[in-house]
N, C-alpha and C positions, 0 to 999 in steps of 0.2 A: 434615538435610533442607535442600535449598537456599533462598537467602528465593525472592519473586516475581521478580525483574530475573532473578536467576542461573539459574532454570528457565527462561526465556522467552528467556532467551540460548541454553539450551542447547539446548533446542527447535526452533529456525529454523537454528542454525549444524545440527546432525545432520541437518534435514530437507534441508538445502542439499547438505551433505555425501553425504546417501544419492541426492541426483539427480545429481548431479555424477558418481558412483561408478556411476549404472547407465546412464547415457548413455558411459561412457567403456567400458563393457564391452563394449558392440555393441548399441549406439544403442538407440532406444524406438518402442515400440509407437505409437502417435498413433490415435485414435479422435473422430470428429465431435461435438460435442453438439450447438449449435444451429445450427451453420454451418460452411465451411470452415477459418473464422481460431478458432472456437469450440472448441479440441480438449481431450481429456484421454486422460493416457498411463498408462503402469504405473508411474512417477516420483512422480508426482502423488499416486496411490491409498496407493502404501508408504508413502510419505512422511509421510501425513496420519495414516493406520496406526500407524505409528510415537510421534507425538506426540500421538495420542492414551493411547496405549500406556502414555507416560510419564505421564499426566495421570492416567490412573488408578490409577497407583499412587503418585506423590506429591501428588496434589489430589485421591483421590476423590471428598471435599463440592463440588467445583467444575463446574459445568456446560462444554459443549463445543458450539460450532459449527463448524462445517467445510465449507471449500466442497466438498467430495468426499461430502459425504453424515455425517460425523460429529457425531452430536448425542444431548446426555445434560444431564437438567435439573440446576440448581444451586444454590447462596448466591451464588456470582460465577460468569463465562461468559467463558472464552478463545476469542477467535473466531483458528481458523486457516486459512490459505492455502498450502498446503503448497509450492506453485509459481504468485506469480503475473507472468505471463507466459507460457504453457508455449506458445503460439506461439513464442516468441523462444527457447526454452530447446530445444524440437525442431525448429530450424532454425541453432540453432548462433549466434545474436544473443545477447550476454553481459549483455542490460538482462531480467535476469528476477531475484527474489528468494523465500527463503520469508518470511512473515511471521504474528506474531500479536498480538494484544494480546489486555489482560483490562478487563475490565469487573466492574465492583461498582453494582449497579442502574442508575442514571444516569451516575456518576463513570467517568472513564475512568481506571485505574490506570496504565497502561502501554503502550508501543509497541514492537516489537521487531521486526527487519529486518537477513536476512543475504543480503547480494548473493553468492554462491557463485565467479559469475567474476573476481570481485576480490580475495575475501576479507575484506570488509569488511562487518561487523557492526554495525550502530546502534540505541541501546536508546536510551529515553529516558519520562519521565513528569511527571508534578506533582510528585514530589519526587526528581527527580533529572532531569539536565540532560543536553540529548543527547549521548551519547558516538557516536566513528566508532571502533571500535579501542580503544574505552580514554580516546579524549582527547576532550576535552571539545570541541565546535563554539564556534565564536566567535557570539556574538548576533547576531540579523538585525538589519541596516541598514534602515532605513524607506527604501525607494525608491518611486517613483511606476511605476504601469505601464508606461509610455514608457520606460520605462529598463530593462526587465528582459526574461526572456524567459518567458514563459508555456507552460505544457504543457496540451494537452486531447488528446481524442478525440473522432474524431465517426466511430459503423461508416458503411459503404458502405449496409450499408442502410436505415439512416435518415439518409444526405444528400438524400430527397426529403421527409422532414417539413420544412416551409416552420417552424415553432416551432422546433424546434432548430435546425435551419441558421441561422438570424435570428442564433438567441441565442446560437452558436456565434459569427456573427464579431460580434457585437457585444464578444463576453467576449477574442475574438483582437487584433483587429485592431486597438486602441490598441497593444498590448503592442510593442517591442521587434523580438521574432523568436517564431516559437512552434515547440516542440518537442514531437515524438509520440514516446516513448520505446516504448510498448508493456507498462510494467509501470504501475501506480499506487501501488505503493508504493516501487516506486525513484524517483518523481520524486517524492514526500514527502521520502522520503530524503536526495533532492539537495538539496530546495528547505530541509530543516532544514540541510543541511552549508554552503549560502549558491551552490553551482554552480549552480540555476534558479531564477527568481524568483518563480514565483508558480502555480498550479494551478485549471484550471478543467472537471470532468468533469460531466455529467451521469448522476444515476439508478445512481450507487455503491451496492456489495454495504456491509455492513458490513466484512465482513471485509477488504476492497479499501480501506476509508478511514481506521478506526480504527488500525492500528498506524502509517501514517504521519503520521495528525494527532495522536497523542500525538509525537510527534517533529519536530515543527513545533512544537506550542505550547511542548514542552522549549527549545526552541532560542530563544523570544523572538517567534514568528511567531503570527499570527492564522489562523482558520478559521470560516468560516461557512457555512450549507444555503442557500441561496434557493430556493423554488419558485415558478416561474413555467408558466403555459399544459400545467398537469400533470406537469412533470419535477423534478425538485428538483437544482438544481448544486452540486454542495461547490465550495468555494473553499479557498485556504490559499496562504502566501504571506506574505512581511512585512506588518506592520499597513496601509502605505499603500496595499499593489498589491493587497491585498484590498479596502480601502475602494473603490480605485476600479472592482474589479471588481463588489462589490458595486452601486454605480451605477450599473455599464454592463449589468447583466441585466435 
C-alpha cells in the first residue's frame, strides 16, 4: 500500500492525465454552474470519479471532499479538485491543475499539485519539503511586496462591491506587478517554486487553498486568513510579502 505523499501524487498526476487524454480526444462538454466563466465539464466529473475511486479502495477510513460533489465522512479528509481552472483547461490556457491535500482534524498533512500541461508535479508538507519533479525547491527569500509580484482575483461581478474593490487594490497595488493566472493552486504552486511572490484571493474553497498552502509552507513561505468587512483573504507568499500584505488588508 502506498504511504500518503505517494497516493496524493498518484491521485492528481492520473487525474491530470485523464483530462489531458479526454480533451485531446475531441474536446469537452463545458456546462455553466454559476456563471459564464463558472463551468464544469465531463473532465472535471471523471476525474474526481476516478480519485475518489482510488480513495476508496486504498483509504477507506478516510473521509473525501470534492468540489464536483464527492463526499464521505472520515478519521482524516482529502479535499479534491479534480481540475482547478477548468476555464483555462476548456479554452486551451495551460495554467489549470488537478490538486489535493489531506487533512487530519486541524493539521494540514499534505499538498499535492500536478500541472498536466507541463508535466510538473509538486508535493510538499510538514514533514517533507516541496518537491517540483522530485527536486527539492530552494527556500523562499524574504522580500518586501514592492519587490515581487502578487496574484489575486477579483470576478467581474463583484468589481461593484466597493469592500472588496478597496481591499483588492489595497492588497495589489504596493506589490511589484500582479498576476491573474486563473488557477489557485498553480500560483501556490509558483509562489512555493519562488516564480511569484506572494498571493492574495478573497473567500477561497478549501479545496482551492489547502493543497497550495501546504506547499508554500513546505517551501519556507508563510500563510495567513484575514477577515475583513465579511470576506476572509488567504494570503501566502514569503514571510515578508505576507507581513506586509497582512498590513495592507
Amino acid at each position: 500500500m502506498p504511504d500518503d505523499l505517494t497516493l496524493a501524487a498518484d491521485l492528481v498526476r492520473d487525474a491530470g492525465r485523464l483530462a489531458l487524454g479526454m480533451r485531446a480526444a475531441g474536446g469537452v462538454f463545458v456546462r455553466r454552474k454559476t456563471s459564464v466563466s463558472d463551468i464544469v465539464t465531463a473532465a472535471d466529473k471523471a476525474a474526481e470519479a476516478q480519485m475518489a475511486a482510488r480513495l476508496r479502495a486504498e483509504r477507506p477510513d478516510d473521509g473525501v471532499v470534492g468540489e464536483e460533489g464527492a463526499n464521505r465522512p472520515g478519521g482524516r479528509t482529502w479535499l479534491l479538485d479534480p481540475i482547478d481552472g477548468t476555464y483555462n483547461y476548456a479554452a486551451g490556457v495551460p495554467f489549470w491543475c488537478s490538486a489535493a491535500a489531506l487533512r487530519h482534524g486541524s493539521e494540514l498533512v499534505l499538498g499535492a499539485v500536478y500541472v498536466g500541461e507541463f508535466d510538473e508535479l509538486w508535493l510538499g508538507g510538514p514533514d517533507h519539503p516541496t518537491t517540483c519533479n522530485g527536486v527539492v525547491v530552494a527556500a523562499l527569500d524574504d522580500r518586501p511586496l514592492g519587490e515581487v509580484s502578487v496574484c489575486s482575483y477579483l470576478h467581474p461581478g463583484t468589481i461593484g462591491d466597493p469592500q472588496l474593490r478597496e481591499a483588492f487594490l489595497r492588497l495589489t497595488a504596493p506589490a511589484a506587478t500582479v498576476r491573474m493566472l486563473g488557477s489557485g493552486s498553480v500560483e501556490l504552486a509558483y509562489i512555493a517554486g519562488g516564480r511569484i511572490g506572494a498571493f492574495a484571493q478573497n473567500d477561497c474553497l478549501d479545496w482551492d487553498w489547502y493543497p497550495g498552502r501546504a506547499l508554500v509552507e513546505a517551501a519556507g513561505g508563510a500563510t495567513h486568513v484575514v477577515e475583513t468587512a465579511g470576506h476572509r483573504w488567504h494570503l501566502a507568499g514569503n514571510r515578508l510579502a505576507v507581513a506586509d500584505l497582512v498590513s495592507a488588508v
